[in-house]
ZAMARGU-4260 file (C-alpha; in steps of 0.2 Angstrom, whole numbers, plus 5000, padded with zeros to 4 digits):
<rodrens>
0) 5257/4886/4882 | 5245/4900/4881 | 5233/4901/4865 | 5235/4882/4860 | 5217/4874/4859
5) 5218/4858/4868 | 5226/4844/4859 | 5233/4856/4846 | 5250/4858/4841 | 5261/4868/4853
10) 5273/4881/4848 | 5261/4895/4846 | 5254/4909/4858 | 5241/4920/4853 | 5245/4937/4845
15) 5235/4950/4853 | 5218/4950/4859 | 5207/4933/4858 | 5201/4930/4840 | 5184/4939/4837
20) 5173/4942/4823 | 5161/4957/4825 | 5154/4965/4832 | 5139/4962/4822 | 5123/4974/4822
25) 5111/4966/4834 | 5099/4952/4823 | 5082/4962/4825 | 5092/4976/4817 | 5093/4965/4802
30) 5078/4958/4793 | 5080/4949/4778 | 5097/4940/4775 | 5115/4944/4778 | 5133/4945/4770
35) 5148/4943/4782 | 5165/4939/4776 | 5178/4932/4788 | 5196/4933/4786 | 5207/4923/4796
40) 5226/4920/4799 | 5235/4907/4811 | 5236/4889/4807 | 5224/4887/4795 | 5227/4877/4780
45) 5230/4859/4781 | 5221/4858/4798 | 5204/4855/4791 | 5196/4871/4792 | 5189/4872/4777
50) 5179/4856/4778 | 5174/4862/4795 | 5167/4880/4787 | 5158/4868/4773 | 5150/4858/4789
55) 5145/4871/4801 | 5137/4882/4785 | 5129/4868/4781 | 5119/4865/4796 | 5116/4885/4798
60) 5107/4883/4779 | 5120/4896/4774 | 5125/4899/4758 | 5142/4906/4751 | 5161/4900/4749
65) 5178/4898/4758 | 5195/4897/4750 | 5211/4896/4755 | 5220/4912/4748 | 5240/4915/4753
70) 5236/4924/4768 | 5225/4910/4775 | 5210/4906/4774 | 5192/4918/4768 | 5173/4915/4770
75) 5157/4920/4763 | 5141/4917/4773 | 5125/4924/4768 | 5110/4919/4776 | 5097/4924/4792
80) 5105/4935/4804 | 5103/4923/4816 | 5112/4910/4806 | 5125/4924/4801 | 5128/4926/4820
85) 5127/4909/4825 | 5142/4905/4812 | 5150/4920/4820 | 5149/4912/4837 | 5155/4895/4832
90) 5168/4899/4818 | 5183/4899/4830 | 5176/4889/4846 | 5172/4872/4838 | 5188/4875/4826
95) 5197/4858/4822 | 5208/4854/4833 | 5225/4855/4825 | 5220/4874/4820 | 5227/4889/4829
100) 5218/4905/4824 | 5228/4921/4831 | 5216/4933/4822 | 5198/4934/4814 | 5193/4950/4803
105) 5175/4950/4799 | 5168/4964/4785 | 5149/4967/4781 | 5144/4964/4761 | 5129/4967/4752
110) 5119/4951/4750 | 5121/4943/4733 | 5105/4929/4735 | 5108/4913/4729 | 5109/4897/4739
115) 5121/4883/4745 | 5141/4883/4748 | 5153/4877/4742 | 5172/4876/4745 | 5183/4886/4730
120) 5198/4884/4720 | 5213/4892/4731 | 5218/4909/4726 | 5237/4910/4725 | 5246/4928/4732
125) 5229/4936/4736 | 5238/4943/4751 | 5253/4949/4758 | 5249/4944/4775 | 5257/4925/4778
130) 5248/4912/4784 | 5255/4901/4796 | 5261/4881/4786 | 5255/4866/4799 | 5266/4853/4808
135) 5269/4837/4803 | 5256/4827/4813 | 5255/4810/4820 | 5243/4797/4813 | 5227/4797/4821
140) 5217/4783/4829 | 5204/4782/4815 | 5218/4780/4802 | 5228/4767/4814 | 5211/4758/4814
145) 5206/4758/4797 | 5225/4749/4792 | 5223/4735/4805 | 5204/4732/4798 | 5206/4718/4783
150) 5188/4725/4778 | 5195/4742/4776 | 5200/4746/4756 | 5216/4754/4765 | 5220/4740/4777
155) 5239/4740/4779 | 5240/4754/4769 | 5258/4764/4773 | 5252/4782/4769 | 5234/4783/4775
160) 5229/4799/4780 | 5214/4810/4781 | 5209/4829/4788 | 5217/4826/4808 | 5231/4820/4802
165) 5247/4818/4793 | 5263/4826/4784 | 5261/4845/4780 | 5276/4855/4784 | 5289/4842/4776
170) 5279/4840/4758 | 5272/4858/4756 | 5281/4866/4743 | 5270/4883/4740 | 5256/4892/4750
175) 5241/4890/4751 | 5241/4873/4754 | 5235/4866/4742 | 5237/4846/4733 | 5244/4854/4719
180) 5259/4863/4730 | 5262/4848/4740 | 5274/4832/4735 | 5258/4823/4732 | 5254/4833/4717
185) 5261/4818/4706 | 5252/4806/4711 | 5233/4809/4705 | 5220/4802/4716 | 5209/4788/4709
190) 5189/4789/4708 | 5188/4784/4726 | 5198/4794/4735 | 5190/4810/4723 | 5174/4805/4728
195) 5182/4806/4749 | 5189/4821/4745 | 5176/4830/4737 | 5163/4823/4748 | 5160/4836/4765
200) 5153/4821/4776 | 5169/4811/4772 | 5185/4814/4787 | 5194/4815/4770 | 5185/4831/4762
205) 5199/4843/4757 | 5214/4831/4765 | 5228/4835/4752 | 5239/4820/4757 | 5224/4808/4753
210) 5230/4793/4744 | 5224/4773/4745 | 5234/4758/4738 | 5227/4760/4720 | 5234/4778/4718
215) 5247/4781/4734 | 5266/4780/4734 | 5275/4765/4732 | 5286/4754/4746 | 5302/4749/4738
220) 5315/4740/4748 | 5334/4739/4745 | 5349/4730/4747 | 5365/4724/4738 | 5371/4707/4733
225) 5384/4699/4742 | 5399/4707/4734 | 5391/4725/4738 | 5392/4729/4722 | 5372/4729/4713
230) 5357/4735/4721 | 5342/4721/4722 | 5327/4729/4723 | 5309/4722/4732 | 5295/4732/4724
235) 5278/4733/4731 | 5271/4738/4751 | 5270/4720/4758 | 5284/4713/4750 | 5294/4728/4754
240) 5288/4727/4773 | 5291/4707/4774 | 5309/4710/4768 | 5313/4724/4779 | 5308/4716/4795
245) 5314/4702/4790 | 5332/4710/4789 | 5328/4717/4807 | 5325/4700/4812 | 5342/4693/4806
250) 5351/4708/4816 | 5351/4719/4802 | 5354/4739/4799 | 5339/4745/4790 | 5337/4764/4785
255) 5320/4769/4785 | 5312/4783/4774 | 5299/4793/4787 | 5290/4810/4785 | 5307/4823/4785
260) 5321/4810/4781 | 5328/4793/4784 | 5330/4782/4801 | 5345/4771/4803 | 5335/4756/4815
265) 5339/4740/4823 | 5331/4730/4835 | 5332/4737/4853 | 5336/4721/4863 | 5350/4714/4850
270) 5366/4721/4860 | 5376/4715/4845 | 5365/4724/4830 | 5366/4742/4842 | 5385/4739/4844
275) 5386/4736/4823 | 5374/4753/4821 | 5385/4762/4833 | 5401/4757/4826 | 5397/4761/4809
280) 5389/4780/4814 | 5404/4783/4825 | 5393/4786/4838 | 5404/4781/4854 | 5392/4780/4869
285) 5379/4792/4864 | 5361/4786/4868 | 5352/4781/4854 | 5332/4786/4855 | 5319/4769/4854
290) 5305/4769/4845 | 5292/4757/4854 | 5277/4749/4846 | 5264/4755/4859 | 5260/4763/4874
295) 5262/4746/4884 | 5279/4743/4876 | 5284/4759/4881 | 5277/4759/4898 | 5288/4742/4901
300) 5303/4753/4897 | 5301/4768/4904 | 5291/4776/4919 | 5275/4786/4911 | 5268/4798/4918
305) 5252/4807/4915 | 5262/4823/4905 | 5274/4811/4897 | 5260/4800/4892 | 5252/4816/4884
310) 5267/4819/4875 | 5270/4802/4870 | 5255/4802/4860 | 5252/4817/4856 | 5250/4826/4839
315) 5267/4830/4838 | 5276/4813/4846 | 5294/4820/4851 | 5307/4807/4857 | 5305/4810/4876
320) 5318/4808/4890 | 5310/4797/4902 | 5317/4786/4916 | 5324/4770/4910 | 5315/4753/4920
325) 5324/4741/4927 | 5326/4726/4915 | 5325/4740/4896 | 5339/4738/4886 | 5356/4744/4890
330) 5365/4745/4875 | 5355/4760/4867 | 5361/4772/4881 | 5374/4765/4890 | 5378/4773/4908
335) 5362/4784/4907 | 5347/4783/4918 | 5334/4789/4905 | 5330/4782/4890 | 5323/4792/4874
340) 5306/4785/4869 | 5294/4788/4856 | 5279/4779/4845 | 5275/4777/4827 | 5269/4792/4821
345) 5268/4784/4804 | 5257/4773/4795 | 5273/4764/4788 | 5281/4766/4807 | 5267/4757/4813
350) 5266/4743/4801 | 5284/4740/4802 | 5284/4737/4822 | 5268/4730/4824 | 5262/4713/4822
355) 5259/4708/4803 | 5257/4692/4789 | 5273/4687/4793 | 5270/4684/4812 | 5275/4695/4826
360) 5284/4713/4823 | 5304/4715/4826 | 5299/4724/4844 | 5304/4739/4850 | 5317/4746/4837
365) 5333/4760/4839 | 5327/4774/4829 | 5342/4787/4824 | 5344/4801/4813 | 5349/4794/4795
370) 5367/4803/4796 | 5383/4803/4804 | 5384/4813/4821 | 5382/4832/4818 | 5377/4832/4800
375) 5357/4836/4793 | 5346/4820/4793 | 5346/4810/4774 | 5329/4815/4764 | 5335/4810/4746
380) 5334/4794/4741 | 5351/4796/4730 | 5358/4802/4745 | 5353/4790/4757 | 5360/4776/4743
385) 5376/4786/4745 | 5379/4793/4760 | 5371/4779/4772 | 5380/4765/4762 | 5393/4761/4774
390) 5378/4761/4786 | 5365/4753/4782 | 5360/4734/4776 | 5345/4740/4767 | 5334/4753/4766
395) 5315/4756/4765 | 5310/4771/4755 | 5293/4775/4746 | 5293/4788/4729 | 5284/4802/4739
400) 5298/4816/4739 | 5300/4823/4756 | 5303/4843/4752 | 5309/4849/4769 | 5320/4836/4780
405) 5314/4838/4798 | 5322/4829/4811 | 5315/4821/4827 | 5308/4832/4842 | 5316/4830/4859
410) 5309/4834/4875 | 5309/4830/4893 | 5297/4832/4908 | 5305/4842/4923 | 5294/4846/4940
415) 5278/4841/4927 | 5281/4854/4914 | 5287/4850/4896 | 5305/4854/4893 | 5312/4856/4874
420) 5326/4849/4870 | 5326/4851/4850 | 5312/4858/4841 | 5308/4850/4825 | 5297/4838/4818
425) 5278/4840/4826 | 5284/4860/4831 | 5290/4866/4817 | 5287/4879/4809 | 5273/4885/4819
430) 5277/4905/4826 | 5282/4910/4843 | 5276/4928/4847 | 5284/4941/4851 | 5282/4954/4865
435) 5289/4970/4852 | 5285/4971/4834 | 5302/4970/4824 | 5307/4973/4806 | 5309/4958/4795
440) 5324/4949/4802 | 5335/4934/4800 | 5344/4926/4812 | 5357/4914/4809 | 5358/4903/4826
445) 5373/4896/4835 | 5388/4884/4828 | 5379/4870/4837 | 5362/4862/4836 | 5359/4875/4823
450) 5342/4881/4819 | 5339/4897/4811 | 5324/4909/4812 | 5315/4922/4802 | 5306/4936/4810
455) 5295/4948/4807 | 5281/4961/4817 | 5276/4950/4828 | 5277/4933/4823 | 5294/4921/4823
460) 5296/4906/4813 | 5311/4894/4817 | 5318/4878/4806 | 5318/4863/4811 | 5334/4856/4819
465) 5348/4858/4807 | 5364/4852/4815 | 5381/4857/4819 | 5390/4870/4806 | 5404/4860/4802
470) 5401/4853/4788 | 5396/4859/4771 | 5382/4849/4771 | 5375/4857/4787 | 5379/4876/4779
475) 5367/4869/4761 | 5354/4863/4773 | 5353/4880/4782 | 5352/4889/4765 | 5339/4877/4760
480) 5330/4879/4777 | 5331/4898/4777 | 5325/4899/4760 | 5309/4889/4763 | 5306/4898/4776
485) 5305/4912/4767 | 5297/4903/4751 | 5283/4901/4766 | 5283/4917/4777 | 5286/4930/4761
490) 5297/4938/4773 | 5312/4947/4767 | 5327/4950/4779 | 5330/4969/4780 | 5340/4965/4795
495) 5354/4948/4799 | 5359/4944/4814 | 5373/4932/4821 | 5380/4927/4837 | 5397/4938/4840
500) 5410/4925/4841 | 5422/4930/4823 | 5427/4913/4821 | 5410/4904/4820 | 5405/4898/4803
505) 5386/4904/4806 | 5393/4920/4806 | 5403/4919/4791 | 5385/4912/4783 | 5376/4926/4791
510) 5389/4936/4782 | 5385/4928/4765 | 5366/4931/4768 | 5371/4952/4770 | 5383/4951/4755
515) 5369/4942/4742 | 5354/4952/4746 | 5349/4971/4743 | 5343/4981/4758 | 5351/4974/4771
520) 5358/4984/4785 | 5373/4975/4790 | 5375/4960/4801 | 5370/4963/4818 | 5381/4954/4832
525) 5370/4948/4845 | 5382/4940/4862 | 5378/4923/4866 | 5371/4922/4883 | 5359/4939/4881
530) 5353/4928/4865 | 5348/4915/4877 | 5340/4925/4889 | 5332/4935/4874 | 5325/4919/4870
535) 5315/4915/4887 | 5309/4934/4886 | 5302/4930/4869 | 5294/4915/4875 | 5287/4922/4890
540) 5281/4938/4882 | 5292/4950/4891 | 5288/4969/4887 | 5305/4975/4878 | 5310/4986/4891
545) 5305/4978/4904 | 5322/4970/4914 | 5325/4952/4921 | 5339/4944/4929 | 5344/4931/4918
550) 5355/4917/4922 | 5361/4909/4906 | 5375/4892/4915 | 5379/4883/4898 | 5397/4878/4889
555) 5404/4892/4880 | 5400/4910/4873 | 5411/4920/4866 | 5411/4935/4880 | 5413/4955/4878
560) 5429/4954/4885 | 5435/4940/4874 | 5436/4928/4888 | 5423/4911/4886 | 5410/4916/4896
565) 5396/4899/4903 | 5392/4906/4918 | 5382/4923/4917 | 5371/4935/4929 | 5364/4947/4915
570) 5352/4962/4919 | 5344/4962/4903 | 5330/4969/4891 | 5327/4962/4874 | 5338/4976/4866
575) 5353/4979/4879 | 5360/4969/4894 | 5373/4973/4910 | 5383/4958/4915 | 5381/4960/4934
580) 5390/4944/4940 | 5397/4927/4932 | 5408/4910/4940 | 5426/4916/4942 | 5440/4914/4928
585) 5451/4898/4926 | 5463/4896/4911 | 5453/4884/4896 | 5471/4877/4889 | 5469/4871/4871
590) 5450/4874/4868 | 5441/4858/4861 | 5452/4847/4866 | 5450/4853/4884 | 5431/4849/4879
595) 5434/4834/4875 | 5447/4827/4889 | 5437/4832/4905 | 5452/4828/4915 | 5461/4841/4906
600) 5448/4854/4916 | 5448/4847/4932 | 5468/4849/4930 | 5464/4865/4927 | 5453/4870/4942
605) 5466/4860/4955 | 5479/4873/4948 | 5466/4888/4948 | 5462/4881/4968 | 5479/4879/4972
610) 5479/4860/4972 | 5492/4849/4970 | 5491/4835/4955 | 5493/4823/4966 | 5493/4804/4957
615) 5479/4797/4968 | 5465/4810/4961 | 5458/4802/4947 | 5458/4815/4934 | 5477/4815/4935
620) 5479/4798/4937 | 5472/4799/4919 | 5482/4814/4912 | 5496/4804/4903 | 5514/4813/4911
625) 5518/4819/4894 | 5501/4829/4892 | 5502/4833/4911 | 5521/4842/4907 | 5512/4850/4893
630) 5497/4855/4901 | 5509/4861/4916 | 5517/4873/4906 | 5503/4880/4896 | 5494/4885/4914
635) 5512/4890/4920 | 5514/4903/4904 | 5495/4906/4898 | 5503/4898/4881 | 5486/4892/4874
640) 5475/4897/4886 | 5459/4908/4888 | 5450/4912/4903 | 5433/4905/4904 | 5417/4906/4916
645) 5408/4892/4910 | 5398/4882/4922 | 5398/4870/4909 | 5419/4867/4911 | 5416/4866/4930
650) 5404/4851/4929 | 5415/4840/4916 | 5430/4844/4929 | 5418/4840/4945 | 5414/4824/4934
655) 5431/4820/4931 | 5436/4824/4950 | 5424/4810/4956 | 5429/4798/4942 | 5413/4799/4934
660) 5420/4801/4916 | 5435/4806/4909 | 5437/4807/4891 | 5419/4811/4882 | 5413/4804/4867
665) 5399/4816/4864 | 5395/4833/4871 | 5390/4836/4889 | 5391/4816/4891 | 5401/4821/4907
670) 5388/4832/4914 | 5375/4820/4910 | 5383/4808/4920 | 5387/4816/4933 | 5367/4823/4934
675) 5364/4805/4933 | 5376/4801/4948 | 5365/4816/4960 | 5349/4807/4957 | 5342/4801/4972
680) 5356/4803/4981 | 5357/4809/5000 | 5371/4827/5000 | 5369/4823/5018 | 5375/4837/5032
685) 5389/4844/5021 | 5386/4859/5012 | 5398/4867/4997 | 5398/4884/4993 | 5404/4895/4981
690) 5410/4913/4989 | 5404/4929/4980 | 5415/4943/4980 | 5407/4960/4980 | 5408/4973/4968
695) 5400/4981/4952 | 5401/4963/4944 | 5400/4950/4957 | 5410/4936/4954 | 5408/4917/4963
700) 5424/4910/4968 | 5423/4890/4961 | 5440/4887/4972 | 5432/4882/4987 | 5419/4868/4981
705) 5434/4861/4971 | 5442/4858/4988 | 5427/4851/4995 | 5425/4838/4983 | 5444/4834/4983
710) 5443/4832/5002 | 5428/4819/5000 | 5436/4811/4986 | 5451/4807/4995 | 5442/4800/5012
715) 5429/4789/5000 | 5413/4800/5001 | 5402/4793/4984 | 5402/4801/4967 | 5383/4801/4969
720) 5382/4809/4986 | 5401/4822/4981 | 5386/4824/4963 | 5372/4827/4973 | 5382/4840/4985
725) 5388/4850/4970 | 5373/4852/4962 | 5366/4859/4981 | 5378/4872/4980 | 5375/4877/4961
730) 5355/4880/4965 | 5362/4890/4982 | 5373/4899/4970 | 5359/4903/4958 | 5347/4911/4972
735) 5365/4921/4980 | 5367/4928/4964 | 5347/4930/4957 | 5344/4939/4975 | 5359/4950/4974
740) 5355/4956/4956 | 5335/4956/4958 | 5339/4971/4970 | 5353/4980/4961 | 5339/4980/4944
745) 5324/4984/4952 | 5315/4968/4946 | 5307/4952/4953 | 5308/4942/4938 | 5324/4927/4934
750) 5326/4917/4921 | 5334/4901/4918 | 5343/4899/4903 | 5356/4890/4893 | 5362/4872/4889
755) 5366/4869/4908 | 5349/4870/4912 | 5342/4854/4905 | 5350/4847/4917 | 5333/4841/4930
760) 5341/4839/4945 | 5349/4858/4945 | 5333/4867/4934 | 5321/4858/4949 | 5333/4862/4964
765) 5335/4882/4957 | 5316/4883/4952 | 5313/4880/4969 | 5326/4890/4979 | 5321/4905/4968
770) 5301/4903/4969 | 5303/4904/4991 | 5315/4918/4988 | 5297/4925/4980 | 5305/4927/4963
775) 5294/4924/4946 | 5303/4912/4939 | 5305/4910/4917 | 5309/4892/4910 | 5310/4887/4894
780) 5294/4878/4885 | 5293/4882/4865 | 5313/4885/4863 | 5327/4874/4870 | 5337/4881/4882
785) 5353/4876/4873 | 5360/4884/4856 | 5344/4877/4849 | 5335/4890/4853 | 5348/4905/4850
790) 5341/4911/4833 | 5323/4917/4842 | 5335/4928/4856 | 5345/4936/4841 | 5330/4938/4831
795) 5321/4947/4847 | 5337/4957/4849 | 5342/4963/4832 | 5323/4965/4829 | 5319/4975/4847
800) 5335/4985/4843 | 5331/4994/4826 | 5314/4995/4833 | 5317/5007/4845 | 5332/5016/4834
805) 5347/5010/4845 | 5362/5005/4838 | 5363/4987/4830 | 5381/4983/4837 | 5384/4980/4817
810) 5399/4971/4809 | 5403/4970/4789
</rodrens>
């Protein structure tokens, strides 16, 4: 991603030209010594910086201060004009290298004399300029090192942490960042972690998360007597760590206080734990994500590659998507080829997998989000008593408070290039930059994998992952989540954007945002699939005016017309679009629980085709007769029944065609599974296709590849070659449609875009078809191409849109 140092944290593009710092007046211009004051903004606090200004002034024999103000972070240098310039050179070159400096302002002062430097008090609200709060970052190799080293005074230490490294976004509370606006500010360091952190030659100088056994948070570990009534308590790190793997051991449920909430883990090769864990979260079949000890274990579950290895252990450490090895366990992601993997990005993670006093670690362990499916992860400690009881056989906590529940990162690696899945911990809540400067904006996501996004001039910011906005929980967590971001950013929404849909409860909370606050415009309705293109367009940088043909394939999106569009050709800019094609209609009947019955769909599409729902098909085979009578009469009258486009719909009735699943128990579990089925296999000579009919909106005719895989079906062709042939003719059907509309707009750019297109198989296969055609092709890489990402496309359109005075398509 452009503008990222390497090794930094992704998320961020540079804004504007490259950082710079003078141009100073030639040296020989200069005699005597020099004032220069640098000002810079970015990813600056937290990182390191300042201990790196201390350093490299240090070695130049300059004297002076830095600080951190709220804007982020100002210099003094005084010294020889070739020191002054020599600072200059390096200030942003040899930064540290989680720091992301997007600008430098350097001012000319009138020497003061006086000698050395030192690093100041922070100075609160100096500037109205934000500064950019850090990631949550992995443990680095020299802390990992330090707790395995017997000699070390912080040998198996759980919270050891220095400049590289550690938890920021989740414990700041206030800007700057500072100790004393972090959760650590109650525990005060003792005399020899003051003398690290005031010492500049120490990798501990300025680390605000410093802390060492004597003066650190406290492991506490819980569990209740046999009548489930009292809680008995195990105070003290090793103790705590001894009784909690030993609870693994026995097969145990153990909820684990991390960085931004509580893990509900078990070990990964105990069939019978995994079943417990997914029975008590009432998670059906839905992979659970393993957190392996090392590299080595994970390699021996998964195929690594050299970009999933970077991600692996990286700074951020997302959960990623990786194909599952013969021989790994079955259990945590039953009937799926990939397995989700990530390492301990925790001092307490590592101690708790790896090898200790009491003999070998529990292994590779299921780590899940502390909650039940759909709702914000567990961070408080009398929540996670409460609403993880039923869950969990014990719980691991520590008494550092965790101010801002961040859940896992998820990604995969398509064609060698990072794809987001969700964008959380590690990511957030470092800015995306956008291509228009807008007013200060807030956007209030989608109804599913909520996030939610402040925006303003340039700059960005999205939450971490929130969940799904059907619980009053989830709605009090994006509150809180919107809030800090403002608490962070100082922006204050003069505009609110939502997506369309009336019904969606993250539009009646938009809503509520508009009625509580002054100076705000109205809500903006931003549609759903031009909120997904707007998204790529943000990523990418697109000029606001400038058009591409975006092809947004997800579930459902509340359409213009009222029907539930999922299969969209849009001509768009960031502040209008023209839908110029889309997958022909067929009736939805009975909404979610279409959704959730894939068979229902496919019954659907054989009607929409003109098929017979003959017995030996196995979607009607699994349509009880009473629901078929029902479903009959629904398609017969319309009773019930909206039309929809979604390409999302035709793969759960493709899936369901070919027997690959018929009732799901999570979302796009058929589509998974039927992407899973097309790996590898063969389509052989036959080809489907979907035919387009002219017109000012071309629409593709699904009709005809339904036949084609009702006529393999029925002579015995493979669900994996029938998978394989479908997803052939979706990719043709992409470049039919990207050709056709690239022409019509006058532009050579298409983007891929929504939910459908995490899919790997159909993302790789279009990718390609489009790049021969010539095209420049847009994929996602900071922003998932599902819902998660929404919030940036409706910040960039509501923001793009009262930016260049258009009407803001508001709603009270």
């Amino acid at each position: 991603m452009t503008g990222v140092p390497p090794g930094g944290p992704p998320g961020l593009r540079l804004l504007g030209p490259p950082p710079e710092a003078g141009p100073p007046a030639p040296a020989a211009d200069r005699p005597g010594r020099v004032r220069r004051r640098f000002v810079l903004r970015g990813v600056v606090q937290g990182v390191g910086f300042r201990p790196y200004v201390h350093g490299l002034a240090t070695a130049l024999g300059l004297a002076g201060t830095v600080h951190n103000d709220a804007g982020g972070l100002v210099c003094d240098v005084e010294g020889t004009p070739e020191a002054v310039d020599a600072f200059a050179a390096r200030l942003v070159t040899g930064a540290p290298p989680l720091a992301v400096v997007d600008d430098v302002r350097a001012t000319d002062l009138p020497p003061r004399g006086g000698g050395g430097f030192r690093i100041e008090r922070s100075a609160a609200g100096a500037d109205d300029v934000p500064t950019l709060a850090a990631p949550d970052v992995a443990t680095c190799e020299d802390c990992l090192r330090e707790i395995a080293d017997p000699a070390d005074r912080r040998y198996r230490h759980p919270f050891a942490t220095c400049t590289n490294c550690g938890p920021r976004f989740t414990i700041t509370t206030a800007l700057p960042y500072d100790r004393a606006t972090t959760t650590m500010a109650g525990f005060p360091m003792c005399g020899e972690c003051a003398r690290e952190y005031a010492d500049p030659a120490d990798r501990r100088f300025h680390a605000q998360p410093i802390a060492c056994p004597d003066c650190g948070p406290r492991l506490q570990f819980l569990t209740r007597d046999d009548d489930g009534a009292e809680v008995v308590r195990t105070d003290g790190d090793e103790a705590a760590l001894g009784a909690a793997r030993t609870l693994l051991r026995d097969g145990g449920v153990l909820a684990v206080k991390g960085v931004g909430g509580y893990h509900l883990a078990c070990r990964a090769v105990d069939d019978v734990a995994v079943g417990t864990l997914r029975r008590r979260k009432r998670r059906g079949a839905k992979p659970f994500a393993v957190m392996a000890p090392d590299l080595a274990t994970a390699r021996g579950l998964v195929a690594v590659d050299d970009v999933a290895e970077r991600l692996l252990t990286g700074p951020a450490r997302p959960i990623v998507l990786l194909p599952r090895r013969p021989g790994a366990p079955v259990a945590v992601a039953p009937g799926n080829p990939d397995l989700g993997v990530f390492l301990p990005y925790t001092p307490l993670h590592a101690l708790l997998l790896g090898d200790g006093p009491d003999g070998r670690g529990p292994g590779a362990l299921v780590m899940t989000s502390g909650n039940l499916g759909g709702e914000p992860i567990v961070a408080d400690d009398a929540a996670a008593l409460d609403r993880l009881g039923p869950l969990a056989d014990g719980w691991l906590r520590h008494d550092r408070p965790i101010h801002v529940p961040c859940d896992d990162s998820v990604v995969r690696v398509v064609d060698g290039e990072e794809l987001p899945v969700r964008r959380s911990r590690g990511y957030a809540p470092l800015p995306v930059a956008l291509p228009v400067a807008v007013p200060p904006t807030l956007a209030a996501g989608a109804e599913l994998k909520n996030t939610v996004c402040l925006a303003d001039g340039r700059r960005a910011w999205l939450s971490g992952h929130v969940g799904d906005m059907d619980d009053l929980a989830t709605l009090e967590a994006a509150t809180a989540a919107e809030r800090h971001l403002e608490h962070l950013t100082t922006v204050r929404p003069r505009i609110v954007a939502a997506d369309a849909h009336p019904g969606y409860r993250s539009r009646s909370w938009a809503a509520e945002q508009v009625r509580r606050r002054t100076g705000v415009r109205g809500l903006s309705d931003v549609q759903h699939h031009h909120a997904h293109v707007a998204a790529l367009l943000a990523e990418h940088g697109v000029p606001p005016d400038r058009p591409v043909v975006g092809i947004a394939f997800d579930g459902t999106g509340y359409g213009t017309d009222g029907a539930v569009w999922g299969g969209e050709v849009l001509l768009a800019t960031a502040r209008s679009f023209r839908r110029v094609a889309h997958l022909g209609y067929v009736p939805l009947p009975g909404g979610d629980v279409t959704v959730d019955r894939p068979y229902r769909m496919a019954l659907a599409h054989l009607a929409a085709a003109g098929l017979a729902w003959d017995p030996d098909l196995p979607p009607v085979a699994a349509c009880p007769l009473p629901e078929r009578r029902v479903l009959a009469h629904q398609l017969t009258t319309g009773l019930g029944c909206v039309p929809t486009s979604s390409v999302g719909r035709l793969f759960d009735a493709v899936a369901a065609l070919v027997g690959v699943r018929q009732v799901v128990d999570f979302e796009a579990q058929a589509a998974i599974e039927l992407e899973a089925a097309a790996r590898g296999a063969d389509p052989g000579g036959r080809r489907y296709a979907f035919p387009v009919r002219p017109g000012p909106v071309r629409t593709a005719d699904p009709a005809p590849v339904v036949r084609a895989v009702v006529e393999d079906v029925r002579v015995g062709v493979p669900a994996g070659v029938v998978a394989a042939r479908f997803h052939a003719a979706l990719a043709e059907l992409v470049r039919v449609l990207a050709r056709a509309a690239c022409r019509a707009g006058g532009t050579d750019v298409v983007g891929l875009t929504g939910g459908v297109f995490q899919n790997a198989v159909l993302l790789s296969a279009a990718s390609r078809a489009l790049a021969d055609d010539g095209w420049t092709v847009l994929r996602h890489r900071v922003v998932p191409p599902n819902d998660g990402g929404l919030c940036l496309g409706q910040a960039l359109v509501a923001g793009a849109r009262a930016a260049g005075g258009l009407p803001e398509r508001r709603k009270g």
